[in-house]
N, C-alpha and C positions, 0 to 999 in steps of 0.2 A: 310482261315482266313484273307488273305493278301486282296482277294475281298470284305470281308464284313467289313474292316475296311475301306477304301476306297468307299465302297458304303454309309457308314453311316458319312463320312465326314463332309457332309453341315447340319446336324441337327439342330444346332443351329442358321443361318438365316433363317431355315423354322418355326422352334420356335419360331423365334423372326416375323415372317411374318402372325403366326399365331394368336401369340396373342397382337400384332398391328393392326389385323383386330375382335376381337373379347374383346376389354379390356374397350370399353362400357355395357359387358356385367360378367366380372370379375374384383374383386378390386383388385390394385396394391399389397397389400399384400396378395392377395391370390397367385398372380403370384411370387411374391417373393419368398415363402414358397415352391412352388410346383419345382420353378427351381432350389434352391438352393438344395434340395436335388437332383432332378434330374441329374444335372450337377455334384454334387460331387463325384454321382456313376458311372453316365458317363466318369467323369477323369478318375477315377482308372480300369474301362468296358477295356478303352481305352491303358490306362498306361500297364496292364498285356499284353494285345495282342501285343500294339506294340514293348514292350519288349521282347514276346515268338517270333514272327517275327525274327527280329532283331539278336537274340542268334543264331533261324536255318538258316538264311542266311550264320550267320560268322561262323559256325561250319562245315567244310568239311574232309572228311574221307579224313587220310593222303594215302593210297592205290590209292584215286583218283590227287594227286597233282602231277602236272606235273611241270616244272622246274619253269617258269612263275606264275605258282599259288601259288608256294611252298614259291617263294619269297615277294607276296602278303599277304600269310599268314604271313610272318616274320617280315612283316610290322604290319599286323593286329596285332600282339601278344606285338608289341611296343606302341601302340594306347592305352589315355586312356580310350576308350569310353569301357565300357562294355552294351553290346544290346544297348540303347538308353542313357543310366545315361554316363554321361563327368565324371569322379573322378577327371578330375583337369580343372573343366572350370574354368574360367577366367570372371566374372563379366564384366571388366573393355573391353575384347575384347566381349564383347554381346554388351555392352550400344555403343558399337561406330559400331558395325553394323546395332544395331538399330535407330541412330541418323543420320546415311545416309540416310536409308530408308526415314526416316520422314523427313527429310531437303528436301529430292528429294519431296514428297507432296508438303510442305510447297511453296518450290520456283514452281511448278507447279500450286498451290492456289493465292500464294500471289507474288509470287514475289520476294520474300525473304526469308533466312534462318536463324535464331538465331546460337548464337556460343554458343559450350558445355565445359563447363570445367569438366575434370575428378581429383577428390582429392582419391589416393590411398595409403594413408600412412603407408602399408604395408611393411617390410624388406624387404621380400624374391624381387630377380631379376624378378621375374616373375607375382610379384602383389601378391592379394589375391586369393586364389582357394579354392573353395570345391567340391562334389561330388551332382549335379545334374543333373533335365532333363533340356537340353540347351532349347528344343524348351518351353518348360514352362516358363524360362526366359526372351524367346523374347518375347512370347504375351503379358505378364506382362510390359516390360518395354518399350514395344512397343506403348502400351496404356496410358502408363505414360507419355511420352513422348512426344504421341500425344497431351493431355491437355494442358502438359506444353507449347511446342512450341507454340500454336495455343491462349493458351491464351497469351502470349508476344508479339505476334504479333499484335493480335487485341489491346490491350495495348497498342502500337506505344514504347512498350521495347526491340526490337531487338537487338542495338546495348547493351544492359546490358546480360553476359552469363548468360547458365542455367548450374546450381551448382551440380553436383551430385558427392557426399562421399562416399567412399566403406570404411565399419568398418568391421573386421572381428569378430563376437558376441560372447561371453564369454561361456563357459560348465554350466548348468544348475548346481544347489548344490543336492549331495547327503543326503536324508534322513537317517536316526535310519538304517533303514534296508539296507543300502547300494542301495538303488533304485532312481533314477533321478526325479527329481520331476516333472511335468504337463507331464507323458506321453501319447501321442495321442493314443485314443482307436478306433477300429474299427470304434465304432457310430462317431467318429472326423470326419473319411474319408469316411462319406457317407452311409456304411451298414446300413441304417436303412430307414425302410417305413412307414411316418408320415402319411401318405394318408390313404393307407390304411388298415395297423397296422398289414401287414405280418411280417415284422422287427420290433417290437419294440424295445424303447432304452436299456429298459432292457437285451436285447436278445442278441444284438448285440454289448453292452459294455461288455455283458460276454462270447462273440465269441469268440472260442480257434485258437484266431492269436495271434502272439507277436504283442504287440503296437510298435511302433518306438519310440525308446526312444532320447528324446528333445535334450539327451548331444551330439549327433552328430554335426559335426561343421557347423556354417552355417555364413550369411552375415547378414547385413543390410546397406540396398542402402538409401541414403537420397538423392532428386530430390529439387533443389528449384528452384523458377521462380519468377520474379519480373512479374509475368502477371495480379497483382489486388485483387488475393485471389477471392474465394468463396461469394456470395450475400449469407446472412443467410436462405432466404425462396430456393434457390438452394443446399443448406449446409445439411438441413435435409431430402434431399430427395436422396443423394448425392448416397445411394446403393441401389436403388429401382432398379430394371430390369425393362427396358423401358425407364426410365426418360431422357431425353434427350434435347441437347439446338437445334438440328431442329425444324423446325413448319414442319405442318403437310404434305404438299405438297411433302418436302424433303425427311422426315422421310419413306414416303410411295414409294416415287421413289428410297432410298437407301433398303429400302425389296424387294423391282421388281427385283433390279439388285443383290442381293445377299449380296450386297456392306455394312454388317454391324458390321464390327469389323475386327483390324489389322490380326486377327487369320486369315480369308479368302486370304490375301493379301500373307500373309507368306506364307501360304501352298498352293497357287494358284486357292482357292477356289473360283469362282463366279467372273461375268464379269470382270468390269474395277478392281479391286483390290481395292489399296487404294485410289483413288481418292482423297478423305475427308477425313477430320480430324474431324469428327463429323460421327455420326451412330446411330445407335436404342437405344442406352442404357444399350451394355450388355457387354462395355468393360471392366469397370470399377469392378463392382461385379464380373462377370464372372472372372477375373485377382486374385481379394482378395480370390477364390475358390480354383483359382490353389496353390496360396501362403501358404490358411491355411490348403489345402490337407497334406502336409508333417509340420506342426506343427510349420506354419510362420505367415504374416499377412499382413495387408497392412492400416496406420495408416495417417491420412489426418490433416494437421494443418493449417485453413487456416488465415489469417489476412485481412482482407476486407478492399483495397484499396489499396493495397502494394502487395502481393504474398501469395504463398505458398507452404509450404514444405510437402509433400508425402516421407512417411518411407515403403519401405520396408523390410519387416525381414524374410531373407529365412533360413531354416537349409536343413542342405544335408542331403542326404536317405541312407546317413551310414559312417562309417566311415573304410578311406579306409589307410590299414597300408603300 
């Protein structure tokens, strides 16, 4: 299993390689349609394996622990990661790993780096925490990040930081019947086939899984940047898969090299990594997928001429007592 998640890694810049060389021949919202469900199913394809991974690595017969292992494990059993999910990451320690990353492009591109302020108004010594997938975090904030930086710069607002809030987001209300209100159903998380109508929605919102229910604790990140905000005819196109501010040249020489989203860079996929702060188009969607997988979002306010604020709103995948 450990090979075939590994072998299916780079799908998504062959995707995006694909129908970059074939999207004179399909409209933008057909590619839309086809990848968002694709991808949704593919998170979660994903999320089970590398969680079942993950569990049998860390699980070793106590008969085989030798003194060295034994203490490994005792370590392991302190750890909060269960398989892949953190039940106490740290927002605040993602956004500043990811803000190195992207500084180190940025001063590699340009020359220069923006400074980041972190507002965590949280009590506890340790910031805010809840219980998610850490690398689903970095992509997301990775890509957020990217925009923001890259548009500040080109802005000549550098020396102005970029703003990011960690709120820790309130319990959903309970209904009449003691049940959480907006639970995500199967058809949320992708189980379903619009194409070709083996899963309908019908089928798959009445799929005997539990939903995740919303009241699990979760965050929201607010990102702001004095970079200009959003041009309106670039505002409505802003979650189309592909749409992108390369021209064509670039666009086709970041699909040769693999080089089209933070996601490659992180996980070590494809040539130079991140190079650019710019790509095919599929950071941005592709991010709001991973977000609204677990029953979050990703919510864009821009102000055209001044900046803009990017909210994220994540919840955790359970809550951990």
């Amino acid at each position: 299993m450990a090979n075939l998640v590994q072998t299916h890694a780079n799908t998504i810049s062959i995707l995006a390689r694909g129908f970059l060389e074939a999207r004179r021949y399909i409209s933008p919202r057909e590619v839309t349609r086809f990848l968002d469900e694709h991808l949704r199913a593919r998170i979660g394809t994903r999320l089970v394996a590398e969680q079942h991974i993950a569990l049998h690595f860390s699980s070793i017969p106590h008969a085989e622990l030798s003194e060295s292992h034994a203490q490994e494990s005792q370590a392991a059993r302190q750890s909060s990661y269960i398989g892949i999910i953190d039940t106490q990451l740290r927002p605040a320690d993602v956004i500043r790993n990811c803000e190195s990353f992207v500084g180190e492009i940025c001063e590699l591109r340009y020359g220069v780096r923006p400074t980041l302020s972190i507002n965590d108004p949280c009590d506890s010594p340790h910031g805010t925490t809840f219980a998610h997938v850490p690398v689903h975090l970095e992509y997301i904030l990775t890509e957020l990040l990217k925009n923001a930086f890259r548009a500040t710069i080109e802005k000549g607002m550098e020396r102005e930081p970029i703003e990011v809030t960690i709120a820790p987001a309130p319990e959903e209300p309970e209904n009449a019947d003691g049940v959480h209100e907006g639970a995500i159903s199967t058809h949320d998380q992708g189980a379903v086939d619009v194409t070709s109508g083996a899963n309908k929605p019908e089928v798959a919102a009445a799929a005997n899984i539990r939903p995740l229910e919303k009241s699990t604790p979760g965050v929201t990140i607010r990102i702001r940047d004095r970079g200009g905000g959003i041009s309106p005819e670039n505002y409505a196109k802003l979650w189309e898969y592909g749409f992108t501010t390369f021209n064509e040249d670039q666009a086709s020489d970041a699909a040769g090299n693999g080089n089209m989203d933070a996601l490659n860079a992180i996980s070590g996929v494809g040539g130079d990594g991140g190079s650019s702060l710019a790509g095919l188009g599929y950071g941005l969607p592709l991010g709001r997928a991973y977000a609204e997988y677990f029953g979050g979002g990703i919510a864009v306010q821009s102000l055209w001429g001044w900046g803009t604020d990017v909210y994220l709103s994540l919840r955790g995948v359970g809550r951990i007592e």
